[in-house]
LUMRODO-561760 format. One line per 10 residues: number of its first residue (from 1); their letters; for each residue x, y, z of C-alpha. Coordinates in Angstrom, 1 decimal. Layout:
# LUMRODO-561760
NUM = A = X Y Z; ...
This chain:
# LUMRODO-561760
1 = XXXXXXXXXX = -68.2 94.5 30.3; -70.5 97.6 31.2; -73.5 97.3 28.5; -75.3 100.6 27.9; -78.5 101.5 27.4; -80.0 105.1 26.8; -77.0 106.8 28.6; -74.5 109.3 26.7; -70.8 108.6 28.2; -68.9 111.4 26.6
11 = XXXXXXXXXX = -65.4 112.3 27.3; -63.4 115.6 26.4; -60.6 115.3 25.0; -58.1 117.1 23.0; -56.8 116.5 19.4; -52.9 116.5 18.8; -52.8 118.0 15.6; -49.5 117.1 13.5; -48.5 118.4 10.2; -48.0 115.5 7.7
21 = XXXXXXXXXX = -46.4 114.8 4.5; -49.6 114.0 2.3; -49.8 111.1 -0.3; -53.0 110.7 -2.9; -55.4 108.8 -1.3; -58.8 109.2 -3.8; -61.0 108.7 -0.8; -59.5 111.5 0.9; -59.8 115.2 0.5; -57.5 116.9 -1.5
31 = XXXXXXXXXX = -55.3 119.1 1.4; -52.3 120.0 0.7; -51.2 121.4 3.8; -50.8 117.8 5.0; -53.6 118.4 8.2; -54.5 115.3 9.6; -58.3 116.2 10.1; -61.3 114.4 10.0; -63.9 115.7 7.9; -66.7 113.5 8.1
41 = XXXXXXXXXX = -67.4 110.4 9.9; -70.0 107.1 10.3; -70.1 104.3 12.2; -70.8 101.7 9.0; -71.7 98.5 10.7; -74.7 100.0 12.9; -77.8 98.2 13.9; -78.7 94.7 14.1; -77.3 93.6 10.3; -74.1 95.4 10.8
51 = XXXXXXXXXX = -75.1 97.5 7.8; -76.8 101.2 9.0; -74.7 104.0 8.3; -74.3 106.2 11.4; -73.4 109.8 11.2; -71.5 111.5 13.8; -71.7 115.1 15.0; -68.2 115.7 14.9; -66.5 118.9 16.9; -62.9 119.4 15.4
61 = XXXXXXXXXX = -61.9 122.2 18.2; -62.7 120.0 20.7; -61.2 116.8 19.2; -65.0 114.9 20.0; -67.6 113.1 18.3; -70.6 112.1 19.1; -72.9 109.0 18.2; -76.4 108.1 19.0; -76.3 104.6 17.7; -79.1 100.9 17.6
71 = XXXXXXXXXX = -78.3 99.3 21.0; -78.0 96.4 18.6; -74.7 97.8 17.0; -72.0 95.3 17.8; -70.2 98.1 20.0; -67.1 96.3 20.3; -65.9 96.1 17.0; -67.1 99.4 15.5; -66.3 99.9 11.9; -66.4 103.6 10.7
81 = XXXXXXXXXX = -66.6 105.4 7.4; -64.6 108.5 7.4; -63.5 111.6 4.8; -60.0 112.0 6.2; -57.1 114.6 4.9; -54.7 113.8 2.1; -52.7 110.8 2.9; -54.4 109.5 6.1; -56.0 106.7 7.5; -57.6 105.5 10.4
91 = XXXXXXXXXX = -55.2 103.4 13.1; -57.9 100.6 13.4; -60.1 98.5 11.6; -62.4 98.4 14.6; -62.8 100.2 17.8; -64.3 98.4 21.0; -67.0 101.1 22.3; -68.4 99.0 24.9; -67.7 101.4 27.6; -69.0 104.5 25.9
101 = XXXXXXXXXX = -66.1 105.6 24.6; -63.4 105.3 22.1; -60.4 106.7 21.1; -59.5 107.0 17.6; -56.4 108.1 15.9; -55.6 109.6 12.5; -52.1 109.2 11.5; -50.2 109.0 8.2; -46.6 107.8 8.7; -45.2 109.2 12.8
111 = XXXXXXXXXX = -47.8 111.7 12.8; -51.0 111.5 14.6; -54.1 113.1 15.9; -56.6 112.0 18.5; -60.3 111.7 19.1; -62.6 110.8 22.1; -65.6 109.5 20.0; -68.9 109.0 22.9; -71.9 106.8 22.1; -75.5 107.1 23.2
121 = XXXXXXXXXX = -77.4 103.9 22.8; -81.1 104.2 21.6; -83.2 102.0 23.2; -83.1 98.4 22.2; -85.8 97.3 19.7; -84.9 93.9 18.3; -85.6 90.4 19.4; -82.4 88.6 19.2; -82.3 85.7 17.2; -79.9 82.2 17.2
131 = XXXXXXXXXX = -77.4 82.7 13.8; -75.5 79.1 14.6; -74.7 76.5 16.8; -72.2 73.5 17.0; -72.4 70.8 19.9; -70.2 67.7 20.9; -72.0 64.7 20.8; -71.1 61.7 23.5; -68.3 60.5 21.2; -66.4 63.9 21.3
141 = XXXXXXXXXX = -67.6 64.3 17.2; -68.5 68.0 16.6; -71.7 68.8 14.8; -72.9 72.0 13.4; -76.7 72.3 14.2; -79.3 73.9 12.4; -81.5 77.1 12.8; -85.1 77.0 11.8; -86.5 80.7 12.6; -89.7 79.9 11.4
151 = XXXXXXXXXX = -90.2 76.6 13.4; -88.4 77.9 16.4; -86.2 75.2 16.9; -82.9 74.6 16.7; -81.7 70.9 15.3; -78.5 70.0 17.1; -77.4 67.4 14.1; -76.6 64.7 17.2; -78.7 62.2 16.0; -78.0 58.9 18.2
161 = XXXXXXXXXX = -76.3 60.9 20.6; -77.4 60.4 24.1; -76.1 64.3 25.3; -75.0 67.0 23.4; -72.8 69.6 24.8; -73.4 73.0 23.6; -69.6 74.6 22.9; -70.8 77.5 20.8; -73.3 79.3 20.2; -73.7 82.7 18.0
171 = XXXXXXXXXX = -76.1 85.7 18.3; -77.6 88.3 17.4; -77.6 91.0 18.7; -73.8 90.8 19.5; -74.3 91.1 23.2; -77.2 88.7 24.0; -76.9 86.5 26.9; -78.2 83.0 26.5; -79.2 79.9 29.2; -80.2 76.5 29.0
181 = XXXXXXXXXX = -83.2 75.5 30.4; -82.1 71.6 30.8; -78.7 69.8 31.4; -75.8 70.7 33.1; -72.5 72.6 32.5; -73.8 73.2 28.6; -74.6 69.5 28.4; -78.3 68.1 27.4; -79.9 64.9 27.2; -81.7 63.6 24.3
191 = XXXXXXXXXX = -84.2 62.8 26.7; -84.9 66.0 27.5; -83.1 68.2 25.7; -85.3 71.8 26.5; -84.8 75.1 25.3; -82.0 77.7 24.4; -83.4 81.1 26.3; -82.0 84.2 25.0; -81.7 87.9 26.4; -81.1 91.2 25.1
201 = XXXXXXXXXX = -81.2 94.1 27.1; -84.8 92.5 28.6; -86.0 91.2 25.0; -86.4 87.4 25.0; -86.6 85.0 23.1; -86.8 80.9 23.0; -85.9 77.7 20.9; -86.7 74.8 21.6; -83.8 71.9 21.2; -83.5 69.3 18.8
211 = XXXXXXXXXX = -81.0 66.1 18.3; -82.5 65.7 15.2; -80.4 67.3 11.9; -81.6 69.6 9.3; -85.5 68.6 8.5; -87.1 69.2 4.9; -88.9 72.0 5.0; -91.9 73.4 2.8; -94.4 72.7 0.1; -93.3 70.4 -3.1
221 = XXXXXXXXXX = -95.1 72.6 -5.2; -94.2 70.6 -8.1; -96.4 68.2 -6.9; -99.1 70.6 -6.7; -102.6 69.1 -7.5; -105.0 72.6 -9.4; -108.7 72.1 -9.0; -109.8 74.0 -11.8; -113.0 76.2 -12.3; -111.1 79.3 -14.0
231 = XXXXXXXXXX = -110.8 79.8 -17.4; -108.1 78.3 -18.2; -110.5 75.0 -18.1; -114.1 75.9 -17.4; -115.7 78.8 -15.5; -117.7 78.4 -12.7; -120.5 80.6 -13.7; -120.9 82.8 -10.7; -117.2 84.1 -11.8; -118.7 84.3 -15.4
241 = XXXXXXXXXX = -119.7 87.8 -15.8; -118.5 90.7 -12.9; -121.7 89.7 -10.7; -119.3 87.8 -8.1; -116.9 90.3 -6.7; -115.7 88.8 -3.3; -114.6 85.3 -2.2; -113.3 84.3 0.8; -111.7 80.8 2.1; -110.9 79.1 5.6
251 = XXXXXXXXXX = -109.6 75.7 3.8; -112.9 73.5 4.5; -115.2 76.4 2.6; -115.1 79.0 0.3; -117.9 81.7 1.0; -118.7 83.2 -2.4; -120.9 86.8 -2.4; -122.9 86.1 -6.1; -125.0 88.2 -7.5; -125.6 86.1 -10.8
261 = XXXXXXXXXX = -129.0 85.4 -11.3; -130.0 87.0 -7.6; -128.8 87.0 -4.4; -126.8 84.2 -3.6; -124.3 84.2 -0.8; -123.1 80.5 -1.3; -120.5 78.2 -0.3; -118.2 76.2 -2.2; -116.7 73.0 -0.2; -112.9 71.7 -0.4
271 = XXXXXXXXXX = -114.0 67.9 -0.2; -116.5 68.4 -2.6; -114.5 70.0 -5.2; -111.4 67.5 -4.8; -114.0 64.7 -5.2; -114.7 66.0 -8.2; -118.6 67.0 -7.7; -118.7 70.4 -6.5; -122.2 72.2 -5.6; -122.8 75.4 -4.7
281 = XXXXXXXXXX = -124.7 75.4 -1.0; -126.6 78.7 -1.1; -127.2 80.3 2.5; -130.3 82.0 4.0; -131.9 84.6 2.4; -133.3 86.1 5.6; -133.8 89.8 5.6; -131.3 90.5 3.2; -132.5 93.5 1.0; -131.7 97.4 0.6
291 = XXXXXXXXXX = -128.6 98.7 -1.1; -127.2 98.9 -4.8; -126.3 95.8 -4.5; -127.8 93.2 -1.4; -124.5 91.8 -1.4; -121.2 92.2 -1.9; -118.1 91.3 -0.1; -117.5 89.6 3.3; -115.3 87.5 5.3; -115.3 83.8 7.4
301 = XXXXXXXXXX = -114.1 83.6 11.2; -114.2 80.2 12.9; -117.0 79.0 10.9; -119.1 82.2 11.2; -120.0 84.2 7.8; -120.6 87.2 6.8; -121.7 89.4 4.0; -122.0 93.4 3.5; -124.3 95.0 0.9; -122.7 97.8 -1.2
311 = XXXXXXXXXX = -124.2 101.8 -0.5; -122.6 103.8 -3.2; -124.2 106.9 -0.9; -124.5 106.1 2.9; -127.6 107.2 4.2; -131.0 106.0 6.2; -132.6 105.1 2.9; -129.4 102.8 1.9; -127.4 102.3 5.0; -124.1 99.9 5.0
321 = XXXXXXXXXX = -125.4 96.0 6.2; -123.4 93.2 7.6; -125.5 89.8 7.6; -124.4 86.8 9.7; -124.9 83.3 9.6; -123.6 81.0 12.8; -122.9 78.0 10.2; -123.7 77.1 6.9; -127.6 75.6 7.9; -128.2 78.5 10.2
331 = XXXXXXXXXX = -131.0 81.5 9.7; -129.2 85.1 8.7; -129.5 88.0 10.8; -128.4 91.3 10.8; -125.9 92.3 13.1; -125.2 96.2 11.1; -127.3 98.2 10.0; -125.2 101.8 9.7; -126.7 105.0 7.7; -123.4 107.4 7.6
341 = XXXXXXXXXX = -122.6 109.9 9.7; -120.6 113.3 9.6; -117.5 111.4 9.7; -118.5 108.4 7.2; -120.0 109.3 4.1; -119.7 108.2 0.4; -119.4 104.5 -0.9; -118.5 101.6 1.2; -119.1 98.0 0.9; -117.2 97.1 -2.6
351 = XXXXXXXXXX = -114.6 95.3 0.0; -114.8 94.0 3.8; -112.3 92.2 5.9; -113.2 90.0 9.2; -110.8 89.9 11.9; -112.2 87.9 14.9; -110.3 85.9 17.0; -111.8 82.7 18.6; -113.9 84.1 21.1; -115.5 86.3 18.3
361 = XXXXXXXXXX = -113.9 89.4 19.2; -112.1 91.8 16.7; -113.5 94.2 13.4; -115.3 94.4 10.7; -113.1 96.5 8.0; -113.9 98.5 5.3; -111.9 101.2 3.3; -113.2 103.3 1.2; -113.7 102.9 -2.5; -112.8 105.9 -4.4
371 = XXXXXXXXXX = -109.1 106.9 -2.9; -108.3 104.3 -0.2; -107.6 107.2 2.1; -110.5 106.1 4.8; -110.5 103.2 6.6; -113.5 102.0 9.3; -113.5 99.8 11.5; -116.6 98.4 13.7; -115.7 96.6 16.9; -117.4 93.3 17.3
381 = XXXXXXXXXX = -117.8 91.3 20.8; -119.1 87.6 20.9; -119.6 86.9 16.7; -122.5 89.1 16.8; -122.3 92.6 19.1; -121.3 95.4 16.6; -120.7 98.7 17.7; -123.2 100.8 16.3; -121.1 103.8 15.8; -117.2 103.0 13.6
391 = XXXXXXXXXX = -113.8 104.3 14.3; -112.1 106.1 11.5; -108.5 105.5 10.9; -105.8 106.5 7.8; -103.9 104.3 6.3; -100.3 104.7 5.4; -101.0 104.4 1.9; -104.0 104.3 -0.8; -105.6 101.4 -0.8; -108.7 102.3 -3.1
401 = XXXXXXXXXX = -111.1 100.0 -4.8; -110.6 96.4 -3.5; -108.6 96.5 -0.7; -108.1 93.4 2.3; -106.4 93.6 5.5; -105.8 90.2 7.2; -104.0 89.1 10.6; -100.6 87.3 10.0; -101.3 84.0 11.5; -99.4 83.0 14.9
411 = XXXXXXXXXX = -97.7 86.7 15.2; -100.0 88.8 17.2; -100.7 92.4 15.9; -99.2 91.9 12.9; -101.5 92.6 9.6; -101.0 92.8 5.7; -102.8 95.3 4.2; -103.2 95.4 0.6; -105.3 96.8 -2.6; -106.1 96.4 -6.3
421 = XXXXXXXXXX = -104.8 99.6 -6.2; -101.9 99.7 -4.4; -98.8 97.5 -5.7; -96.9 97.8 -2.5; -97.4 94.9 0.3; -97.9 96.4 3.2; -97.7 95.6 7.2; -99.5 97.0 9.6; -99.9 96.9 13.3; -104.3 96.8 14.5
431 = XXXXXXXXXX = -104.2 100.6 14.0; -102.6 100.7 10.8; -99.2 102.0 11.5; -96.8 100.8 9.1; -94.6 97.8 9.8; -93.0 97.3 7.0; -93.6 97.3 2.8; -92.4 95.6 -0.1; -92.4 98.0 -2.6; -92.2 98.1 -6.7
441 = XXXXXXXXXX = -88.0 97.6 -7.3; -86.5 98.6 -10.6; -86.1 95.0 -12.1; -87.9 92.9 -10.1; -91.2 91.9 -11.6; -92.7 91.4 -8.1; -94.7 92.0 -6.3; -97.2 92.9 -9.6; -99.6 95.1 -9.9; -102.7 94.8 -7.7
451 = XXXXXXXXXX = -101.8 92.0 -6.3; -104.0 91.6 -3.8; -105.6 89.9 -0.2; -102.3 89.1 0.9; -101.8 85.7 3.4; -98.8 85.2 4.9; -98.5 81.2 6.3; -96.4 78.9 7.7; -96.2 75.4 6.5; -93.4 72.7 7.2
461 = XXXXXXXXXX = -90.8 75.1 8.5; -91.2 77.5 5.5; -93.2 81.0 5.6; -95.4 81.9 2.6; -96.6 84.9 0.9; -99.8 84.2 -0.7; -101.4 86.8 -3.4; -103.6 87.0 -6.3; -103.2 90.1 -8.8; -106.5 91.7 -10.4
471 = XXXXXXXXXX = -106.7 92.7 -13.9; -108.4 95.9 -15.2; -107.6 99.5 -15.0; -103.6 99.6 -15.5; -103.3 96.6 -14.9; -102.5 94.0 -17.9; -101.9 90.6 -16.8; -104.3 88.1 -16.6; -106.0 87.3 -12.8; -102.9 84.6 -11.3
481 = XXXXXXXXXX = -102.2 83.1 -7.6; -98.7 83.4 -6.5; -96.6 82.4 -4.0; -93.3 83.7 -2.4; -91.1 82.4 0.1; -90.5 84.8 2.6; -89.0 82.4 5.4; -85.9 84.6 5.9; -86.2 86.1 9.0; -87.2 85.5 12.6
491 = XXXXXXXXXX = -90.9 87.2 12.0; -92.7 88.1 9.0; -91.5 91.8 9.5; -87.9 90.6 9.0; -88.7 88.1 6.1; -90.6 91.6 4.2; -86.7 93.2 4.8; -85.2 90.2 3.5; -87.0 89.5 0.5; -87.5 93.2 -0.1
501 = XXXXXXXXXX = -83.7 93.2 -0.2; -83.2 89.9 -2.8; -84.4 89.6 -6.3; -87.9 88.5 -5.4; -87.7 84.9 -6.7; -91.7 83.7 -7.1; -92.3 80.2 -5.7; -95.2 79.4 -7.3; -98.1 80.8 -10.0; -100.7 79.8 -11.6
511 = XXXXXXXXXX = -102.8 81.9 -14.2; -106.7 82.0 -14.0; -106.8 83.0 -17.6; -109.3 85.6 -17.0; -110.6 88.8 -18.9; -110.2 92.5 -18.0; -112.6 93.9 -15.4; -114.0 97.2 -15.2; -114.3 95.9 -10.8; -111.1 94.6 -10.7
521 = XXXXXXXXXX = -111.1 92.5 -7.7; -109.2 89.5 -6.5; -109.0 87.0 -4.0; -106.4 84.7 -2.4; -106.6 82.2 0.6; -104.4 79.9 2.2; -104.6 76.9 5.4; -103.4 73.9 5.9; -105.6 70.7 5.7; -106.2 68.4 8.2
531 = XXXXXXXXXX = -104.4 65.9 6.1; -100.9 68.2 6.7; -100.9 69.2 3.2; -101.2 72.6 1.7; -104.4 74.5 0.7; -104.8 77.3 -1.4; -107.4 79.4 -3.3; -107.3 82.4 -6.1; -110.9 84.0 -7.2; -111.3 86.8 -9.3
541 = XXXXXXXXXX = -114.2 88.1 -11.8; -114.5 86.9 -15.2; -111.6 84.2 -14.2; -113.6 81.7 -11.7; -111.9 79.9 -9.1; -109.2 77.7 -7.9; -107.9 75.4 -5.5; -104.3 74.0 -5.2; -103.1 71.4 -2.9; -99.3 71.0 -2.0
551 = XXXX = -97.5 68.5 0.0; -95.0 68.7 2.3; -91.7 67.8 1.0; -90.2 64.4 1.9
């Protein structure tokens, strides 16, 4: 088989046109004349899913069409879609295009005419991905395995099977090659039963092998424990009023910015609050002064905090500050101290997202506040070394007011960006090119309004979409966490498609209870506990906090 990629293999041909006696065919034009033509034509199974619609540029003189198709399109079995003459049909279902070319014929009774259809493959794009599998165990018993695209594994259902031997295996794309990294002749031990390594036109991808059967996956999140300081038991009084904006969690801590009754950047402890006497640790005070107000949002990154003050009018007399602290004992310093420039101006500081890897490299984000059009970022080196000077960037959509962007854990370059704003769910790559988006759909409640600081995390073999919606402005419901199961799909971007695509079934909520805010901000966080169970956290003004933990399923 000759696979193609980025070449056109076109053929001339001629068509052999016939008159025909024409029959009603509703999906046909109306011709009278009994022409066996082809109007219009698609391939109908293009792409990866087999469901992109693919016009052709078709040249009747000549009897040719032409495709430029997915290199993922299942070339030998193409389906097409075509606007034929009165009475005719297409002599095929499908049409094997694997070398280029195909021939297609449109007759109605002895009557025909011919095509050459050419394709041109665009270049492939798509990590291929295992769809099923079924083995032989020892005994000669056939099992169908199990394919966790989330976990990465696939779970041969051979349990007490010293070998399995691997008899079929099915892909996608069509056309991807696989090997086994262990065993011979398709056979592997349970000793060391490896990996199944595929291949696509040069993009890879692994599982790792299993004789186990299908696991549990996920959260039991109706055995969810709430630890609640919302008002839907009692507020914690920093949430009382709108003086705590921003809240941000890294499962052992929550880092709240409060501005109720002074300046008190403060953290909030998991252990503490699940043993049932929570205190608030306020941080170092150290230098912190100068804005309209000291402080205002921030972020956490490997134990590190930090806070931003809010300038409502960038300038040396009230620049934008980030303050640092190492750890929770540790003195504040400040690591940013930015006036504005021609570039920069206006408000900033009502939101601010932390990206830092390990090492303590990454940004500091902020968008700005009145449209969402602006987004800057400050490189940071080491925890500490800010760029003095920002880059500017525009997002792909408005995301005024409170707006978050935050890495998707364990996919590299891959970010949700979201707003109080904005009711889309975005993705975005480091520069803010769009991804992918789960927008508004006409009967699905979700995603809500202004849900907001979107987390995307995987837990047990599931992958979770975390969010918690504000309330003010247009927005009507009361402050709530939710959850969505997103787990369809090899990588978040796929499981956006997927869910995007199905009626948007909500996992999990929970309702802070909370009052309309004029600064309608909210906050969401997810990890997982060193126990293995799930932790999350909603936060919003006027509506407190709280935290949920979930355990796995047994």
């Amino acid at each position: 088989m000759k696979l193609l990629n980025n070449t056109v293999l076109s053929v001339i041909a001629s068509a052999l046109l016939c008159p025909l006696a024409a029959c009603d065919d509703s999906d046909n034009y109306d011709n009278p004349s009994g022409e066996t033509f082809i109007y219009s034509i698609a391939v109908s199974n293009g792409g990866m899913s087999g469901a992109d619609n693919i016009p052709g540029e078709l040249d009747e003189e000549s009897g040719t069409i032409t495709f430029t198709i997915p290199a993922e399109t299942d070339i030998e079995a193409v389906r097409f879609n075509a606007k034929l003459s009165l009475g005719a049909s297409l002599d095929r279902e499908s049409y094997d295009a694997s070398s280029g070319e195909a021939e297609i014929k449109v007759v109605n009774n002895i009557n025909s005419s011919s095509y050459r259809a050419s394709f041109t493959l665009l270049e492939a794009k798509e990590t291929p991905i295992v769809t099923s599998i079924v083995c032989r165990d020892a005994d000669g018993v056939r099992h169908t395995g199990f394919v966790s695209d989330v976990t990465g594994t696939v779970y041969l259902n051979c349990e007490g099977s010293a070998t399995a031997e691997i008899v079929e295996v099915n892909m996608l794309p069509k056309r991807t090659a696989y090997t086994l990294s262990a065993g011979q002749n398709g056979v592997v031990s349970a000793d060391e039963p490896g990996r199944i390594d595929l291949d696509f036109l040069g993009l890879t991808a692994s599982y790792d092998l299993s004789f186990a059967g299908e696991p549990v996956f996920g959260a039991d999140f109706g055995l969810a424990t709430v630890f609640d300081y919302s008002a839907t038991a009692t507020i914690w009084s920093d949430f009382a009023a709108e003086n705590t904006r921003w809240a941000q969690f890294d499962g052992e801590n929550m880092f709240i910015l409060s501005r109720e009754g002074g300046t008190n950047p403060a953290i909030i402890k998991w252990d503490e609050v699940k043993g049932g006497s929570p205190v608030s640790h306020v941080l170092d005070k150290t230098g912190i002064e100068g804005g309209t107000y000291t402080i205002s949002a921030g972020g956490i990154a490997e134990g590190h905090f930090y806070a931003c003050n809010l300038s409502t009018g960038l300038a040396a007399s009230q620049p934008l500050k980030v303050y640092h602290w190492a750890d929770e004992n540790a003195v504040c310093e400040t690591v940013l101290d930015f006036p504005g420039n021609d570039a920069v101006k206006g408000r900033y500081g009502d939101n601010m997202s932390v990206t830092l890897d390990e090492s303590g490299n990454g940004y500091f984000w902020f968008f700005s506040h009145a449209d969402g059009a602006t987004a800057v970022r400050f490189r940071v080196e080491g925890f500490t070394n800010v760029d003095a000077e920002p880059e500017v960037l525009i997002p792909p959509y408005s995301v005024a007011y409170y707006a978050s962007i935050n890495p998707v854990i364990g996919e590299e370059g891959v970010y949700t960006l979201t707003s109080t704003y904005q009711q889309a769910i975005l993705l975005v790559d480091i520069d803010l090119n769009l991804l992918n988006r789960i927008d508004p759909k006409e009967g699905c409640p979700s995603p809500g309004k202004g849900e907001n600081d979107a987390r995307v995390i995987n837990f047990n073999g599931e992958r979770y979409l975390i969010t918690t919606n504000s309330y003010g402005w247009a927005y009507s419901v009361p402050q709530s966490l939710h959850v969505y199961d997103i787990s369809s799909g090899v990588n978040t971007i796929m499981g956006f498609t997927n869910f995007a695509e199905s009626l948007r079934p909500k996992l999990y909520t929970y309702s802070l209870s909370g009052k309309n805010c004029s600064a309608f901000s909210a906050n969401s966080g997810a990890a997982i506990g060193p126990d293995g169970n799930l932790r999350l956290m909603a936060a919003a003004p006027k509506s407190g906090f709280i935290f949920v933990e979930v355990p796995k399923k047994r």
